[in-house]
C-alpha positions in Angstrom: 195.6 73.4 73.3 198.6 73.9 75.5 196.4 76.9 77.6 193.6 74.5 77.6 195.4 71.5 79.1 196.7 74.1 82.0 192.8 74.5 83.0 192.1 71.5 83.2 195.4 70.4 85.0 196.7 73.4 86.9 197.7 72.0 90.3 200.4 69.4 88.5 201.3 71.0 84.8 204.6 71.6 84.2 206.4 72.8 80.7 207.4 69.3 80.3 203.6 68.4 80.5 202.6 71.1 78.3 204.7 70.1 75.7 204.1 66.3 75.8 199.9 67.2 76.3 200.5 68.9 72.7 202.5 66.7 71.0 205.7 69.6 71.0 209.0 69.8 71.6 209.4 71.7 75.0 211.8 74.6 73.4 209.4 74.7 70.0 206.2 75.2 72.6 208.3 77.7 74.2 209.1 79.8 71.1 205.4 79.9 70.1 203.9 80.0 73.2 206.0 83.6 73.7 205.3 84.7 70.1 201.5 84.1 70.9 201.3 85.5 74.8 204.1 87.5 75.3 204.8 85.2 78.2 206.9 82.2 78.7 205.1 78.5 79.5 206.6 78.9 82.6 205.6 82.8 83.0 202.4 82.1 81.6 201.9 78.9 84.3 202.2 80.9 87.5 200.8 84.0 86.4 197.5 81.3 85.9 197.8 79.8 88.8 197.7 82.8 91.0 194.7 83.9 89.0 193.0 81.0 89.6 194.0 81.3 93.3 192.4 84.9 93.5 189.4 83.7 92.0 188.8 81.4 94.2 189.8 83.3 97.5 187.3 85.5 96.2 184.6 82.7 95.2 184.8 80.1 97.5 185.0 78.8 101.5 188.0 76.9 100.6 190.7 77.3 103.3 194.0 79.2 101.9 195.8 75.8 102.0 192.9 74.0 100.1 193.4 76.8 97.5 197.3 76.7 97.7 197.0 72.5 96.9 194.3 73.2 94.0 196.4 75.7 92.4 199.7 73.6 92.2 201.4 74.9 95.8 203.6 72.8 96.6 203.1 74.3 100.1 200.8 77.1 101.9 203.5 79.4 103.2 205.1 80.0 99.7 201.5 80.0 97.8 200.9 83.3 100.3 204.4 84.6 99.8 203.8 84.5 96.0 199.9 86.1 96.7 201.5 88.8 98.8 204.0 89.8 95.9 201.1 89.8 93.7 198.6 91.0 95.4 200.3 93.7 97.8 198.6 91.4 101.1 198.1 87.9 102.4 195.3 85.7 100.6 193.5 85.8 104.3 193.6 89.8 104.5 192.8 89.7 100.9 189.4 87.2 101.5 188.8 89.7 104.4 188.8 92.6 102.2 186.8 91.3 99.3 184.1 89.9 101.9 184.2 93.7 103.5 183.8 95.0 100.2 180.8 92.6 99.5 178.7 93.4 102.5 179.1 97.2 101.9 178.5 96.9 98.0 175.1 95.4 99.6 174.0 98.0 101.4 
């Protein structure tokens, strides 16, 4: 329930929100959210939320800073700091290279 309340509310969940969305104490939904991902909350919440942000660099015309807002970035120059630590470039080289890679998978 906990991963399905983060879909529906990535750009504001929190591990307090988690927690409270599921009814759990926030160190109980901690311990099992690690025993049943590997990951913690908080591990597991930006590790979404940059996901989501590929997807929809990848998907969609939104501008980097509509995707960095819709993702939970508190601000643009951070969201693309975290995407270039991820992702080994910028999300605006990375659009670049995914739309290259489009128009030549066309030919």
């Amino acid at each position: 329930r906990a991963i399905a309340y983060l879909a529906q509310h990535v750009a504001e969940a929190s591990v307090d929100q988690l927690a409270q969305a599921v009814n759990l104490d926030r160190s109980y939904l901690s311990m099992l959210f690690k025993q049943v991902t590997d990951l913690t909350p908080g591990q597991y919440i930006r590790n979404f939320r940059i996901t989501k942000a590929r997807h929809l660099i990848e998907s969609s015309p939104l501008t980097v800073e509509e995707v960095a807002e819709q993702c939970g970035y508190g601000h643009a120059n951070s969201f693309a700091r975290r995407f270039k630590q991820t992702y080994g470039m910028t999300p605006r080289d990375y659009r670049q290279q995914t739309l290259a890679q489009n128009r030549q998978a066309r030919k």
